[in-house]
mmCIF file of the C-alpha atoms, coordinates in Angstrom:
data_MODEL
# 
_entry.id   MODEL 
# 
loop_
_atom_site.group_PDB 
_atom_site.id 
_atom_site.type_symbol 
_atom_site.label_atom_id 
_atom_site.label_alt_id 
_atom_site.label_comp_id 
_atom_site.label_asym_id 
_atom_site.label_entity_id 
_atom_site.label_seq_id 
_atom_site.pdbx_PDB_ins_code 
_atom_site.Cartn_x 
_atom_site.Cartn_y 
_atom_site.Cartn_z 
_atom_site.occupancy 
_atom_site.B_iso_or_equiv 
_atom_site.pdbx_formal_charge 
_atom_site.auth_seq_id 
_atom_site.auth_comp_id 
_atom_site.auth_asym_id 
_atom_site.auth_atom_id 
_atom_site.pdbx_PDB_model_num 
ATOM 1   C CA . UNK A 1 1   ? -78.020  -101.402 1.774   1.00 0.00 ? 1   UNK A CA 1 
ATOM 2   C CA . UNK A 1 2   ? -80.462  -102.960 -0.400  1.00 0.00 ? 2   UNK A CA 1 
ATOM 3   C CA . UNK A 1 3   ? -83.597  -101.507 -2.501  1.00 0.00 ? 3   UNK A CA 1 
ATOM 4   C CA . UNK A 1 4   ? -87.108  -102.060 -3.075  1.00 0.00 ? 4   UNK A CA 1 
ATOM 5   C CA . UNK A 1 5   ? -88.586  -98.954  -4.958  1.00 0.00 ? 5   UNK A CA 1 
ATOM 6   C CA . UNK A 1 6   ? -92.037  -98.569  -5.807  1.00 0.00 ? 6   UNK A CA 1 
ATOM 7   C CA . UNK A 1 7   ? -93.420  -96.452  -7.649  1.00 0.00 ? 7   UNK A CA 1 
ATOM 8   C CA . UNK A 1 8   ? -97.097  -95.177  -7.069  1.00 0.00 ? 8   UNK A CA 1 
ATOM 9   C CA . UNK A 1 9   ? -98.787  -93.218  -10.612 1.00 0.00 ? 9   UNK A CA 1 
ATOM 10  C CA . UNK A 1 10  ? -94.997  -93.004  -11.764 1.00 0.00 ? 10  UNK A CA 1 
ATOM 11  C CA . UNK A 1 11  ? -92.524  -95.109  -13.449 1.00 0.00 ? 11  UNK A CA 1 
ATOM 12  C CA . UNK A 1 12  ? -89.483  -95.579  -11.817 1.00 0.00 ? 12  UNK A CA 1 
ATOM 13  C CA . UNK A 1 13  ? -86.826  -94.786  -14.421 1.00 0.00 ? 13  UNK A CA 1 
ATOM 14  C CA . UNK A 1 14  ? -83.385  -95.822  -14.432 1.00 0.00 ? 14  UNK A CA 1 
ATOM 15  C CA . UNK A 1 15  ? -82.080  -92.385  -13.306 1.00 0.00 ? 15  UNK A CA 1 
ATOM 16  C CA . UNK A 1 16  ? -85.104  -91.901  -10.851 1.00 0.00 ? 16  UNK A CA 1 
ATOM 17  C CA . UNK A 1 17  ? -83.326  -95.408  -9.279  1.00 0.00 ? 17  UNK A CA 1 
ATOM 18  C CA . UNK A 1 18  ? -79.667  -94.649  -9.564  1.00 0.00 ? 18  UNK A CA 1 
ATOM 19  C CA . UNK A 1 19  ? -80.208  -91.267  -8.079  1.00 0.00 ? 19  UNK A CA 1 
ATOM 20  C CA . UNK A 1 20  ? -82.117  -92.767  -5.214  1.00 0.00 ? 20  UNK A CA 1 
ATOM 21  C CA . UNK A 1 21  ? -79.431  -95.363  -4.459  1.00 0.00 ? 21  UNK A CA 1 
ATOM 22  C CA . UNK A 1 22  ? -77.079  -92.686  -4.904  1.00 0.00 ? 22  UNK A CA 1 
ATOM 23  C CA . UNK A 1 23  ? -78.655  -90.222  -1.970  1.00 0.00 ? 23  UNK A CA 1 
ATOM 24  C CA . UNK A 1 24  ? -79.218  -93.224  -0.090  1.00 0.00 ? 24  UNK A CA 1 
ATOM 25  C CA . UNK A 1 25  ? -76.383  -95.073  0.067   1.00 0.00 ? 25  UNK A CA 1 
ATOM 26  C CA . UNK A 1 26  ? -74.642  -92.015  1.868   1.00 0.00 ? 26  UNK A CA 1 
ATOM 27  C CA . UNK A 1 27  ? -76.569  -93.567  4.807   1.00 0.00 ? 27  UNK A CA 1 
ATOM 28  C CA . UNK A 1 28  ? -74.523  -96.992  4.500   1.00 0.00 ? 28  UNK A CA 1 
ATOM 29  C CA . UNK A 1 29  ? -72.143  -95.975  7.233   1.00 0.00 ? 29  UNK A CA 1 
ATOM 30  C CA . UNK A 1 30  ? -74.718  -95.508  10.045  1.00 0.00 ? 30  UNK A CA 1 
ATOM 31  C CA . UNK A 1 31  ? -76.753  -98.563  8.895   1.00 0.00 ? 31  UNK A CA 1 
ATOM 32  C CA . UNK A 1 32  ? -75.751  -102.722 9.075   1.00 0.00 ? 32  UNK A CA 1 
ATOM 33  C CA . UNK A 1 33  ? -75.446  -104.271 5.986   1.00 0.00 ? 33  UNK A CA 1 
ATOM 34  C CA . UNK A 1 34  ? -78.668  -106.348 5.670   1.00 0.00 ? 34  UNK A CA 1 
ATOM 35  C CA . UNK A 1 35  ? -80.646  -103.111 6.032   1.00 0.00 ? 35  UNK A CA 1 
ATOM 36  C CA . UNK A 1 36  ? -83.967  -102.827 3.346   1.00 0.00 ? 36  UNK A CA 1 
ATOM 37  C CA . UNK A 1 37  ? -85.016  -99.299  2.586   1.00 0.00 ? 37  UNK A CA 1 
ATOM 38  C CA . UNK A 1 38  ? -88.065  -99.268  1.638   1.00 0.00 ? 38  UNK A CA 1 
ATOM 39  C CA . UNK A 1 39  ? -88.931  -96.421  -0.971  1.00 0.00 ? 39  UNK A CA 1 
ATOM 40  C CA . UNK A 1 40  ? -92.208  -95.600  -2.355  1.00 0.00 ? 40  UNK A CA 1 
ATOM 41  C CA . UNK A 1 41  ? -92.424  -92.514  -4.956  1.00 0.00 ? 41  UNK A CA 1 
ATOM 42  C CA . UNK A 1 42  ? -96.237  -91.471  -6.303  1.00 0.00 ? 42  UNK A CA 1 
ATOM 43  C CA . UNK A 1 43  ? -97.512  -88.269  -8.026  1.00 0.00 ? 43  UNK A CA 1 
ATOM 44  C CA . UNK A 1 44  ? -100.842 -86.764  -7.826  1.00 0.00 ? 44  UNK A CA 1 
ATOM 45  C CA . UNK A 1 45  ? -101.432 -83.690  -9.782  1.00 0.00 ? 45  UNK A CA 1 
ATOM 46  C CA . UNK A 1 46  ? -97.996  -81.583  -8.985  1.00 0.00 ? 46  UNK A CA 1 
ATOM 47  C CA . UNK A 1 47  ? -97.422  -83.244  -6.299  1.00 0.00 ? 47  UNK A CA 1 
ATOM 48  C CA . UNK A 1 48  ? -94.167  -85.830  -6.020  1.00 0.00 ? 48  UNK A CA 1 
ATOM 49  C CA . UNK A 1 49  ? -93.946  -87.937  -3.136  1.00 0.00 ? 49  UNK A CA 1 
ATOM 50  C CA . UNK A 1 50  ? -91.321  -89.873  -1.831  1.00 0.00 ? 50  UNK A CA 1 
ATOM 51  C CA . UNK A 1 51  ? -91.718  -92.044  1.056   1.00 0.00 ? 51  UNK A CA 1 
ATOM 52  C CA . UNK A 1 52  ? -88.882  -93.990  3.222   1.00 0.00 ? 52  UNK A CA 1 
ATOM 53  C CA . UNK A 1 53  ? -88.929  -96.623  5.729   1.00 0.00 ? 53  UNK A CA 1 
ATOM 54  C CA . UNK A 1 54  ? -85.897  -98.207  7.017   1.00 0.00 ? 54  UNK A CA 1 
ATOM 55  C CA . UNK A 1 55  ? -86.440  -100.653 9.781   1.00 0.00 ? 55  UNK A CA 1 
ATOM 56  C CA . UNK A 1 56  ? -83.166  -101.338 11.785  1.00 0.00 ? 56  UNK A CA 1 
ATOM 57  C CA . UNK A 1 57  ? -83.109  -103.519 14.920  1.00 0.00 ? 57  UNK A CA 1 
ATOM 58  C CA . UNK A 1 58  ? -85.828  -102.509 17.368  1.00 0.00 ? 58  UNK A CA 1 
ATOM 59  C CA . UNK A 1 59  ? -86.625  -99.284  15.401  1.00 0.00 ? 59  UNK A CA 1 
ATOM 60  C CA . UNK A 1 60  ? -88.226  -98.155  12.404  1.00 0.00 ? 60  UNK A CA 1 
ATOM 61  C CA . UNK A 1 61  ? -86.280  -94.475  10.275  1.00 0.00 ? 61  UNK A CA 1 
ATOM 62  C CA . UNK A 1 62  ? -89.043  -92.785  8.189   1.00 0.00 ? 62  UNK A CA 1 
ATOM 63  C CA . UNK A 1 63  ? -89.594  -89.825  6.319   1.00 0.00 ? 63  UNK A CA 1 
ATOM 64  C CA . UNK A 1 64  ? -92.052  -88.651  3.651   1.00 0.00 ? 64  UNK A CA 1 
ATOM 65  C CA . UNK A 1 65  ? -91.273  -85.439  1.916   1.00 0.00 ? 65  UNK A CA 1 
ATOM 66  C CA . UNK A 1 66  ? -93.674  -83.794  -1.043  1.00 0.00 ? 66  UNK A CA 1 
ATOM 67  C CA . UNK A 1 67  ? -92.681  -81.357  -3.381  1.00 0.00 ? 67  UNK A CA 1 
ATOM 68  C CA . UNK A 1 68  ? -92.762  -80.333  -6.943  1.00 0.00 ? 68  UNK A CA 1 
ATOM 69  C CA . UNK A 1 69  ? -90.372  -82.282  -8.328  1.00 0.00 ? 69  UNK A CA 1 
ATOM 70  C CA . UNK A 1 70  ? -89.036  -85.945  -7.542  1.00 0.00 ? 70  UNK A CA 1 
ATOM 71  C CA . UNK A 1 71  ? -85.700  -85.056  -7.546  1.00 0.00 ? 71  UNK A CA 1 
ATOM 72  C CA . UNK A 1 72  ? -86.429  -82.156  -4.543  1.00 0.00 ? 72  UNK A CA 1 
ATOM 73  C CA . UNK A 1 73  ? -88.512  -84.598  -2.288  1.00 0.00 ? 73  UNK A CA 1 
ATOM 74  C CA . UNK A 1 74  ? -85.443  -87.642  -2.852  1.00 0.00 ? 74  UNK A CA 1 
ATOM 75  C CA . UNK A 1 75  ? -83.282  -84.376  -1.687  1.00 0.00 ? 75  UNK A CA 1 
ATOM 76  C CA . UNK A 1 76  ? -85.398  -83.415  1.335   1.00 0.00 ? 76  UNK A CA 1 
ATOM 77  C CA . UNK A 1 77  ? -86.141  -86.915  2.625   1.00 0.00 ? 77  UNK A CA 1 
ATOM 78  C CA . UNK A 1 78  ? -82.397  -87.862  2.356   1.00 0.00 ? 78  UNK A CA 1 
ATOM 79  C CA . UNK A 1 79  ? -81.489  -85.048  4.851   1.00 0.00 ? 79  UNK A CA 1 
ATOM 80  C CA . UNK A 1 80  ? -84.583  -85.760  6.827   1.00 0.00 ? 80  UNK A CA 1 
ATOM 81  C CA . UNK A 1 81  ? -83.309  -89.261  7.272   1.00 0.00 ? 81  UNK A CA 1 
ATOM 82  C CA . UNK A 1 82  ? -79.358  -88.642  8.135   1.00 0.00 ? 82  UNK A CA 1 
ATOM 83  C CA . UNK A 1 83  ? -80.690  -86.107  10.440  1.00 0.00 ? 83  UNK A CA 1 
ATOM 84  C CA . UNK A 1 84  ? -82.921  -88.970  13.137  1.00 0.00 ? 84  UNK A CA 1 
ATOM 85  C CA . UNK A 1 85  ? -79.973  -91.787  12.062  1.00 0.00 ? 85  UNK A CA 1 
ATOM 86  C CA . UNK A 1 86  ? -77.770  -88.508  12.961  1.00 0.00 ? 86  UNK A CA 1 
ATOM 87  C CA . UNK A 1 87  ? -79.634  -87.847  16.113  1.00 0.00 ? 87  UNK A CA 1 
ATOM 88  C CA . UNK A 1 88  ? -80.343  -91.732  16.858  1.00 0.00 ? 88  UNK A CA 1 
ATOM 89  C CA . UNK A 1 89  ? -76.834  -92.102  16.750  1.00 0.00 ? 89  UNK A CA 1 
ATOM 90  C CA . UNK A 1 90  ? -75.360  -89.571  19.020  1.00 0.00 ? 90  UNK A CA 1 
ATOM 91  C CA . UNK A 1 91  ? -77.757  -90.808  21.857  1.00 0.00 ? 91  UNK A CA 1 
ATOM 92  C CA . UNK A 1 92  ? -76.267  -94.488  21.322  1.00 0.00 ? 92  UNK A CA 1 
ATOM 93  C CA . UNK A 1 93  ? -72.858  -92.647  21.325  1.00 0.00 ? 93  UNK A CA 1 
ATOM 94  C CA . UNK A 1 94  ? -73.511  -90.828  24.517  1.00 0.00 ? 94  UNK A CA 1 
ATOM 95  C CA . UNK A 1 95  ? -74.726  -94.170  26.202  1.00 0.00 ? 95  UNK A CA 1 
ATOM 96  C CA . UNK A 1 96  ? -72.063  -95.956  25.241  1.00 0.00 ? 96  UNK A CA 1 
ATOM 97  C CA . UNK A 1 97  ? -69.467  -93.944  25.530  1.00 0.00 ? 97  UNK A CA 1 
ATOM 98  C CA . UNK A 1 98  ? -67.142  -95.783  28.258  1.00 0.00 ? 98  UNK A CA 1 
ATOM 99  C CA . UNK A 1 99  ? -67.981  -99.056  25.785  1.00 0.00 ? 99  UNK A CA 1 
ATOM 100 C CA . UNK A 1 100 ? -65.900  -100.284 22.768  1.00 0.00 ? 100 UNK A CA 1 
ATOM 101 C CA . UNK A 1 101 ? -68.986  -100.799 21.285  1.00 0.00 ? 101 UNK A CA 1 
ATOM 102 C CA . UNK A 1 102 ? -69.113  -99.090  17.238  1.00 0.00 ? 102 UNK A CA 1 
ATOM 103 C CA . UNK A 1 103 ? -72.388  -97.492  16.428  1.00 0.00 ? 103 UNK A CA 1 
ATOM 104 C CA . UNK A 1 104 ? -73.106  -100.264 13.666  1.00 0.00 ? 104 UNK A CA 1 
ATOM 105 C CA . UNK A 1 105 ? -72.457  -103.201 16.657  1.00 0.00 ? 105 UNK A CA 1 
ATOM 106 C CA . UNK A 1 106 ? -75.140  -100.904 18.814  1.00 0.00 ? 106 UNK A CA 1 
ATOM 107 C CA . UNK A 1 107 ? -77.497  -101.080 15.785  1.00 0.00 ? 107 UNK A CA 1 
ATOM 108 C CA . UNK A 1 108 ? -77.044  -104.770 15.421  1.00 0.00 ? 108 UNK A CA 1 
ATOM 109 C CA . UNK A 1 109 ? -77.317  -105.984 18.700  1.00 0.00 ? 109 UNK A CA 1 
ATOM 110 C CA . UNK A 1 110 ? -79.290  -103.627 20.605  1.00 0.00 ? 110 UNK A CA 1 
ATOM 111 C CA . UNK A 1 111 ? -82.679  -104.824 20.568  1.00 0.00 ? 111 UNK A CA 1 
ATOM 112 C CA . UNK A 1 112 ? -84.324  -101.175 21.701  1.00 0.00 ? 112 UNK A CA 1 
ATOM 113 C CA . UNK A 1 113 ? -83.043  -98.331  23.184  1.00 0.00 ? 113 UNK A CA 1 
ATOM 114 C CA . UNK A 1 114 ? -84.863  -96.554  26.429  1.00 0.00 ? 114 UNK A CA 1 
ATOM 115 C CA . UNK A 1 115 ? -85.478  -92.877  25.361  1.00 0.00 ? 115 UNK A CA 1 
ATOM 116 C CA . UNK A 1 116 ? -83.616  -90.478  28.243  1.00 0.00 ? 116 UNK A CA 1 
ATOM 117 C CA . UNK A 1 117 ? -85.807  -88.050  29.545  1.00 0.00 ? 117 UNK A CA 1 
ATOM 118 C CA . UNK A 1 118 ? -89.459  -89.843  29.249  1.00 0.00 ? 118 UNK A CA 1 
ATOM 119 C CA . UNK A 1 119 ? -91.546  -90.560  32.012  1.00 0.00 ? 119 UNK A CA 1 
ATOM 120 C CA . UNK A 1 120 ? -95.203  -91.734  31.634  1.00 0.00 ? 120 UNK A CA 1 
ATOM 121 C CA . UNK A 1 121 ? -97.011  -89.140  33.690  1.00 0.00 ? 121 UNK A CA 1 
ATOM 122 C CA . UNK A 1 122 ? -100.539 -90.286  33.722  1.00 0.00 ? 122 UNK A CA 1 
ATOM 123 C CA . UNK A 1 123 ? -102.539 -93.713  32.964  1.00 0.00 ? 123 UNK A CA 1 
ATOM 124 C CA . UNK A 1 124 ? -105.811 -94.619  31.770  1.00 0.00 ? 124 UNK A CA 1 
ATOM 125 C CA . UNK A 1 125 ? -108.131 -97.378  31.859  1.00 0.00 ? 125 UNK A CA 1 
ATOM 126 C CA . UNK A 1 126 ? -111.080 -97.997  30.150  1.00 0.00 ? 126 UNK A CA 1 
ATOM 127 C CA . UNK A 1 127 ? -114.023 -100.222 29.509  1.00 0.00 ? 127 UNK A CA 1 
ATOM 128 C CA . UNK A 1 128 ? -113.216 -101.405 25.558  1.00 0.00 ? 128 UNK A CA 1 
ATOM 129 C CA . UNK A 1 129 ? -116.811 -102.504 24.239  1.00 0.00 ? 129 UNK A CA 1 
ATOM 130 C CA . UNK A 1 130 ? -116.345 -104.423 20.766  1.00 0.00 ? 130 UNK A CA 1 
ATOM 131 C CA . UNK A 1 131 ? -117.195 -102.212 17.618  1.00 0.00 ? 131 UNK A CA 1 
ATOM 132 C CA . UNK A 1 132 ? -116.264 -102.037 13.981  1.00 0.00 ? 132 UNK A CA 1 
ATOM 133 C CA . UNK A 1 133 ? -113.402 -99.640  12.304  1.00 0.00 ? 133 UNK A CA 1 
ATOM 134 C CA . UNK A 1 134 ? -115.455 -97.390  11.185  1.00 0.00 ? 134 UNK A CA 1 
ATOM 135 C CA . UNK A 1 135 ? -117.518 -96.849  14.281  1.00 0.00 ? 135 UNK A CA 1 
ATOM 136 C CA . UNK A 1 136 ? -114.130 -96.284  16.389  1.00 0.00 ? 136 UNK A CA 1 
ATOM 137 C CA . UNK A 1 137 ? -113.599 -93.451  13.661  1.00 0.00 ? 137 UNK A CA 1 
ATOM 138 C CA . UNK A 1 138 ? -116.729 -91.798  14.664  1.00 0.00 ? 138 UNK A CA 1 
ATOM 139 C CA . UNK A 1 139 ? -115.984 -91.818  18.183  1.00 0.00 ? 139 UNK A CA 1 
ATOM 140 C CA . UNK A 1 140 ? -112.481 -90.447  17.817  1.00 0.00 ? 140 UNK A CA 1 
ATOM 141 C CA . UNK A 1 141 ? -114.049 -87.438  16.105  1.00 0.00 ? 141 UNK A CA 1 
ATOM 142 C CA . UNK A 1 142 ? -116.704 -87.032  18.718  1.00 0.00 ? 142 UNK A CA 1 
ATOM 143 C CA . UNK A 1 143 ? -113.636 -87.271  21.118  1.00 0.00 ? 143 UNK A CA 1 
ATOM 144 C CA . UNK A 1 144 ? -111.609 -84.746  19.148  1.00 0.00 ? 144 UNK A CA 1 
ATOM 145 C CA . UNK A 1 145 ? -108.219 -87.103  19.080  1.00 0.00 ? 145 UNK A CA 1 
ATOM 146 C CA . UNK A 1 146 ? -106.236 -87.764  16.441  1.00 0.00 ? 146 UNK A CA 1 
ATOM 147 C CA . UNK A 1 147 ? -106.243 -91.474  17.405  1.00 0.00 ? 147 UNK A CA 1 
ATOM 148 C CA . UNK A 1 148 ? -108.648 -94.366  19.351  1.00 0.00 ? 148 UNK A CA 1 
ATOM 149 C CA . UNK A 1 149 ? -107.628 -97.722  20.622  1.00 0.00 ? 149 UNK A CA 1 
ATOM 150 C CA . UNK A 1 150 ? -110.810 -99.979  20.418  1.00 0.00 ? 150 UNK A CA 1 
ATOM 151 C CA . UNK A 1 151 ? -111.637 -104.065 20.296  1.00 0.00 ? 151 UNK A CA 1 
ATOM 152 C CA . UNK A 1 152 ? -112.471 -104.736 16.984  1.00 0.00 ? 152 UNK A CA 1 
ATOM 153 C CA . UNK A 1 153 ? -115.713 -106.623 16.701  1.00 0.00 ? 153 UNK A CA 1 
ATOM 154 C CA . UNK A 1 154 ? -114.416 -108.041 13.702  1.00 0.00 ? 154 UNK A CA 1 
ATOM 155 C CA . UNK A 1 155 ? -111.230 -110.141 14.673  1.00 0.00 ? 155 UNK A CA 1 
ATOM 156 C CA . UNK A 1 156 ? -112.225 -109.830 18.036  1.00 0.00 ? 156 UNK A CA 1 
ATOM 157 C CA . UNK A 1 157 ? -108.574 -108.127 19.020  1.00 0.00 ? 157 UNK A CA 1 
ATOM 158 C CA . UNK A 1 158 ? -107.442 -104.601 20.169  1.00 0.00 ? 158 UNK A CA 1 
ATOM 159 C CA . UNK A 1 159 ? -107.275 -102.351 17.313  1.00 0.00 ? 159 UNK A CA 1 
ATOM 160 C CA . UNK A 1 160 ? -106.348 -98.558  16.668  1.00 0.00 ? 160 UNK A CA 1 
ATOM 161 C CA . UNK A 1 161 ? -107.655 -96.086  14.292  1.00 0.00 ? 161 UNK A CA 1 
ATOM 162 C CA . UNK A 1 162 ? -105.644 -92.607  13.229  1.00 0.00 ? 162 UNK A CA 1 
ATOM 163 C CA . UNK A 1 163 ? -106.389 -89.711  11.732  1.00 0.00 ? 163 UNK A CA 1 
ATOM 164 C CA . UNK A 1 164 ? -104.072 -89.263  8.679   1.00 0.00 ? 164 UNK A CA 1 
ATOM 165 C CA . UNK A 1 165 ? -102.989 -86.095  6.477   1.00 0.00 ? 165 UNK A CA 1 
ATOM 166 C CA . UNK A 1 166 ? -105.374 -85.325  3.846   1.00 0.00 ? 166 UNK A CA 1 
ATOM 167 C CA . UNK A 1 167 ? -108.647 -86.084  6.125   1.00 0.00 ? 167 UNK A CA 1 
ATOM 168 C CA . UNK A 1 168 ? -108.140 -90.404  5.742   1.00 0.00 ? 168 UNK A CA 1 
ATOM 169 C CA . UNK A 1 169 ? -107.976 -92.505  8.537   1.00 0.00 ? 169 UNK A CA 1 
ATOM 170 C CA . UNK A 1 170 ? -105.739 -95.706  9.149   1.00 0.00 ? 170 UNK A CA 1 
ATOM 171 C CA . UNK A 1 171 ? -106.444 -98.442  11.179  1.00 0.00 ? 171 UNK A CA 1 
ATOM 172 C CA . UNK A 1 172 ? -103.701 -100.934 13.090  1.00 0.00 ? 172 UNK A CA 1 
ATOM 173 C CA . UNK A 1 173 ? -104.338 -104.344 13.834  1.00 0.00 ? 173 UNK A CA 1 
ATOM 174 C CA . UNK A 1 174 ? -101.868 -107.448 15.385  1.00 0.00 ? 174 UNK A CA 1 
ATOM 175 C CA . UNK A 1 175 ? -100.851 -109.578 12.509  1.00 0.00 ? 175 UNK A CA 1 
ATOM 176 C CA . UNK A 1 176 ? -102.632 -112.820 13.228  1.00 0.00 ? 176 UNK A CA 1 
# 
């Protein structure tokens, strides 16, 4: 697995890296071998924040643990992560069971896997009149979501705004 780390307010010492790459790297054996891990770390105040994204073929493994020390939140989000590539794995298992398939070929070649047990149980439609970010913001409020799907009257494309921990919002756009 490779490595970029980031760090956010905070240096990224040598042992802050080895002992990432350490915890990490126990994930190796679920994961192909051209897999990026993403890992941010930050600090504000006393609190240390580690964040990792590792996109694998036709899904994205993330988890963001806080605590008060670095070392705790590397801890934490390493579990939290071999946990979903734990739990991601024994639903490719149970699908492909009667295969010879391995889990890593699964990974590689499967470009997404159908969740058992979902069914879309209702559908909306709705008029989408062009307005800007932080308009859509307003609206999701007034609607009481946590998240709005508008056209954005800037790049004239369908857009979504979220509500985010901490009372910010984030907005997702098409990459042009």
């Amino acid at each position: 697995m490779r490595f970029k780390i980031v760090g956010k307010n905070v240096e990224v010492t040598e042992n802050l890296d080895r002992t990432i790459r350490e915890k990490l790297s126990k994930l190796d054996k679920y994961l192909p071998e051209d897999t990026t891990a993403h890992v941010t770390l930050s600090v504000l105040r006393d609190r240390h924040k580690v964040e990792v994204t590792i996109p694998v073929k036709g899904n994205i493994i993330r988890s963001e643990q806080v605590s008060n020390d670095m070392y705790v939140s590397i801890d934490l989000v390493e579990e939290v992560l071999e946990r979903q590539i734990r739990k991601y794995k024994d639903k490719l298992l149970a699908r492909y069971q009667n295969n010879s398939e391995t889990l890593r070929k699964a990974f590689i070649e499967k470009e997404s896997v159908e969740e058992d047990g979902i069914r879309i149980v209702r559908r909306k439609q709705f008029e989408m009149k062009p307005m800007y970010p932080d308009d859509a913001c307003v609206q999701m409020e007034l609607l009481g979501h946590s998240f709005y799907v508008f056209m954005n009257a800037e790049t004239e494309r369908v857009a979504v705004v979220y509500r985010r921990k901490g009372g910010t919002y984030g907005l997702i756009e098409p990459e042009a």
